[in-house]
N, C-alpha and C positions, 0 to 999 in steps of 0.2 A: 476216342474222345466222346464223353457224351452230348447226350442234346442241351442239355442246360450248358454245359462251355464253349460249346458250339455257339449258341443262341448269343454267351453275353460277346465271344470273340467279334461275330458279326457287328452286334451295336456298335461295341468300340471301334471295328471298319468304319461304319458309317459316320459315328461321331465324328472321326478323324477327318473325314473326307467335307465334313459342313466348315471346317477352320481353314480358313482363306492361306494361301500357300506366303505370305507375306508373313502370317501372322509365326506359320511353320518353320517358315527359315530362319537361321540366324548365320551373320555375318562376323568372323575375327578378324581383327585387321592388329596385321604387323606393324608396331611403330616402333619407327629403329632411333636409336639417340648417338647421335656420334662423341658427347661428353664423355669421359670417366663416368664408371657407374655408379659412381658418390657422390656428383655433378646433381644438385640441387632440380637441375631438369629431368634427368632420368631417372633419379629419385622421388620430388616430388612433381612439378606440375604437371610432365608427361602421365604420372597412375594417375593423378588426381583428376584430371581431364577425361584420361580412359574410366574411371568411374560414372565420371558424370555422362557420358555416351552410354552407359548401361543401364547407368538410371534412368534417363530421359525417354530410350528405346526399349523401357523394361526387360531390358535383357538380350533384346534381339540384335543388338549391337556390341559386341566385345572386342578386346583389344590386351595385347601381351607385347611387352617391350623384349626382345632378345638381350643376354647376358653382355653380348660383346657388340659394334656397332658392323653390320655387313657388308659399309665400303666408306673410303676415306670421306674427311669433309667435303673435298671439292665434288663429290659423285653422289651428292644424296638425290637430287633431279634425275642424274641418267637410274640410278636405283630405284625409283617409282616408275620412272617411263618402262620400265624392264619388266617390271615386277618382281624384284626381287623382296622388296619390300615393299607394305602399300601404304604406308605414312613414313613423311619423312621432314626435316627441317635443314631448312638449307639457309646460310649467308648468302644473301644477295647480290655482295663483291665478288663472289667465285662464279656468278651464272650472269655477268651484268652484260656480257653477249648476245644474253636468251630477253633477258628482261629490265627495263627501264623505267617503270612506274616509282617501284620502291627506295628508290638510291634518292629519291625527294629527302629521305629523313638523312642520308649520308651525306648531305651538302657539308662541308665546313663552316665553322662559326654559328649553326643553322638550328641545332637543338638546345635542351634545355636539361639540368639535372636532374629530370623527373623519369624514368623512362615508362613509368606505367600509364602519365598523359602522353607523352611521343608516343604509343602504342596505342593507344586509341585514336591520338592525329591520324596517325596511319592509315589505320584503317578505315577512318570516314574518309582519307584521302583516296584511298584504293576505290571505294564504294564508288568515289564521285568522279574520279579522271580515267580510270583501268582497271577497272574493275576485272575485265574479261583479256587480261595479256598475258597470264598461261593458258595455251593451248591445247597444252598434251596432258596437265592433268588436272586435278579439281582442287581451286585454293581455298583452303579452311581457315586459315587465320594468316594476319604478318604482323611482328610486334620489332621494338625497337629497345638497345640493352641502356645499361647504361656508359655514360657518354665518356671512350676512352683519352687517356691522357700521355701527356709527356714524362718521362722518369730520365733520370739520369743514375750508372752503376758507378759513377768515377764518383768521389768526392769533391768534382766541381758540378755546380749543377748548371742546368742547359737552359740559359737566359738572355739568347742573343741567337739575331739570323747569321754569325760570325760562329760560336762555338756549337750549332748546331749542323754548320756545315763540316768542322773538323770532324765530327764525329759519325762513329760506323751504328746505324742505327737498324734495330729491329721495326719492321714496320707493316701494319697491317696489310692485307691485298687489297687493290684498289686506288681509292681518291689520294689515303696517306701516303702509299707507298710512293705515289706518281710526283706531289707535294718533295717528297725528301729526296726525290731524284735531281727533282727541278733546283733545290736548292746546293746540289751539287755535295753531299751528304752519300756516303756509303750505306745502300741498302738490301739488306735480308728479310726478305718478304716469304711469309710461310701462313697458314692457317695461326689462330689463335691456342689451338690444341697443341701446336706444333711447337711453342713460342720457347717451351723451357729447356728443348733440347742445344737452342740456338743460344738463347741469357743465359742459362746455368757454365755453357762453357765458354764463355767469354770472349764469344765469336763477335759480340758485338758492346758498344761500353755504353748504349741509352735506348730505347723503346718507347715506342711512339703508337698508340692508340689501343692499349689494353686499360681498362677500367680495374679499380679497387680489387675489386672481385675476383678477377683474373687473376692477379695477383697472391693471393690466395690459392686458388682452384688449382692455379699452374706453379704452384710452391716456388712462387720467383721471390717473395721478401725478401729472403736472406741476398739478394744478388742487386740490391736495389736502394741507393744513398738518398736522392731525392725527387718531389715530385714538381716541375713546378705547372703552377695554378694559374689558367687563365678566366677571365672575366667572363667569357662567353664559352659553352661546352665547344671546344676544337673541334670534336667530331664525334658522333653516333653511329653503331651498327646496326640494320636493321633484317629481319628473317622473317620466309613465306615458311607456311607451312601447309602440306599436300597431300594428297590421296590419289593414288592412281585410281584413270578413271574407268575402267571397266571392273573394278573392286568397286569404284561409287555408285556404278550401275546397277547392282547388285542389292544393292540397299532400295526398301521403300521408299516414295517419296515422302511417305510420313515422319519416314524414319531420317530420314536427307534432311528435312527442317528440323528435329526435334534437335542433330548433331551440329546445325551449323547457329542454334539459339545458344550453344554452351561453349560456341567457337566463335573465328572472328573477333571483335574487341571484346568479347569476355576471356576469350584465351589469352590473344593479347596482354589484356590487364592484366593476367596472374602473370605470365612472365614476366612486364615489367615490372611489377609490385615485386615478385619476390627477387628479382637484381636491386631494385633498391633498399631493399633491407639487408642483402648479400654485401652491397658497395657501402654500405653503412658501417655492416658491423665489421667489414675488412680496414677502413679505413682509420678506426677505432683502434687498430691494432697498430697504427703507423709507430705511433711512438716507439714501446716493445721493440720493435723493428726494425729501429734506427735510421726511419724516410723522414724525412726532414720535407713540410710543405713553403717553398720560395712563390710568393706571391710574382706572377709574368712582371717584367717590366714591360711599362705602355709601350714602348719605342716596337720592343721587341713583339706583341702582342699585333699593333697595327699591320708592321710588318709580312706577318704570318697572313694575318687576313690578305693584305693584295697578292702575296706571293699564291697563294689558295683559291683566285678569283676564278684562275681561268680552270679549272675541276666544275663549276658549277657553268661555267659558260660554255663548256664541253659536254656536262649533262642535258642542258637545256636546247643542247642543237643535236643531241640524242635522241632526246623525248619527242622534239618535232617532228622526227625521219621516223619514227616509231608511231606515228599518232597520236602523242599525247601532248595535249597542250601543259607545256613545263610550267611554265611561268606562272598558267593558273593554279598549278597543281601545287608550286612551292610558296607562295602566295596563302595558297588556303590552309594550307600545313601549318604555317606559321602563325596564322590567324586563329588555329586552334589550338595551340599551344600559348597563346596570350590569352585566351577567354580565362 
């Protein structure tokens, strides 16, 4: 080697060595999506999101979603605690052992058609009651879908606390499923992912808090006569989303604000925003489809609410033993969903 490649090799040592090791590193972060990979989330607001993490950290922050998702729904939490992945999105019905903050938006009768302000409720509501009630890993955003409903697959549809008890229903995990027990209702409770293996064979003849969307996503239309409509959204699901935290660690603190300015209620908001254009145009399609929407009867509708009272009165003496004051928390949820 001569001297003059010698000479320029040392510069460029030295150069190297003045670039702060922050500036050097860059960080990939696995984010796993346990939708279908056609699933409007894995498709777009998970890249769209991981974009914007690359923009903001000019690059020193990247992100790649896996083809397949690399553990069922109910294991996205134990999969960041592991590391097997280091972003992940979890329902909060499946982890409401671990945590108690977020089921505020899963109260019954309690949200509203919007889910992209539910998801901002939200998350002012996390900021201001629990903020800090993951402990194992680091929460980046929690948004809320839109607000699932009653279907019936017979061609009677399900417009009484009498014909909803004859029937074997499909029902979300959680506040629903506990609701349709109580009512003395045949229940098959599974993830939402899970929902079309259970409706398409006719393991069940109504379904109870899958939204428009769903519907669609989980190719249930065809298996589905009517919908019927109550006055108040029955019920909302809501979802954290995480990063294990020794991958959080890892990242600059500069770089740690720049990701959590394009997360939180702005993550949030795009989830919500794009379910509700998703529950729009699926719902668009009822006719097509032959779901017929049955406006609740009042009778039946009041009903439902007292039969529902005690999920919220069970949340709220959760939230206590947990730290959090309930009552403030659903109170202020609500307060931001009326502004």
């Amino acid at each position: 080697m001569n001297i003059k490649a010698m000479t320029l090799g040392a510069a460029i040592t030295v150069a190297l060595s003045t670039i702060p090791l922050e500036a050097q590193a860059k960080t990939r972060l696995l984010v796993n999506c346990f939708w279908p990979a056609k699933h409007f989330v894995c498709s777009e607001v998970l890249p769209n999101w991981i974009s914007e993490i690359e923009r903001v950290t000019e690059g020193r922050v990247t992100g790649n979603i896996p083809p397949k998702s690399v553990a069922p729904p109910p294991e996205q939490l134990v999969s960041v605690e592991r590391g097997l992945v280091d972003v992940a999105v979890q329902f909060n019905g499946l982890i409401q052992n671990r945590v108690k903050g977020p089921l505020v938006a899963m109260q019954p009768f309690t949200g509203i058609n919007d889910a992209e302000k539910m998801s901002r409720a939200l998350w002012a509501t996390n900021r201001e009651f629990f903020a800090d009630e993951f402990d194992t890993v680091h929460l980046l955003s929690q948004f809320v879908i839109s607000p699932g409903e009653l279907y019936s697959q017979t061609d009677t549809p399900i417009n009484s606390i009498d014909e909803l008890a004859k029937r074997k229903i499909w029902a979300l995990p959680g506040p629903l499923a506990a609701i349709t027990k109580k009512l003395d209702a045949g229940v098959v409770s599974t993830p939402a992912v899970k929902s079309n293996e259970i409706i398409s064979r006719g393991i069940v003849d109504g379904n109870l808090g899958l939204d428009p969307q769903a519907l669609r996503a989980f190719q249930l239309m065809p298996y589905i006569k009517s919908n019927t409509r109550f006055s108040k959204a029955v019920y909302s699901t809501s979802f954290s989303v995480f990063v294990n935290q020794d991958k959080w660690a890892e990242i600059s603190p500069e770089d740690q604000a720049a990701i959590m300015s394009v997360s939180g209620d702005v993550l949030g908001a795009a989830f919500g925003a794009r379910w509700n254009a998703a529950a729009a145009a699926a719902e668009a399609a009822y006719g097509d489809a032959g779901i017929e929407i049955i406006t609740a009867d009042p009778d039946f509708e009041t009903s439902l609410i007292e039969a529902s009272s005690f999920v919220t009165e069970g949340w709220l003496k959760a939230a206590g033993e947990a730290g959090i004051d309930g009552a403030g928390a659903l109170e202020f949820y609500k307060a931001q969903l009326a502004e």
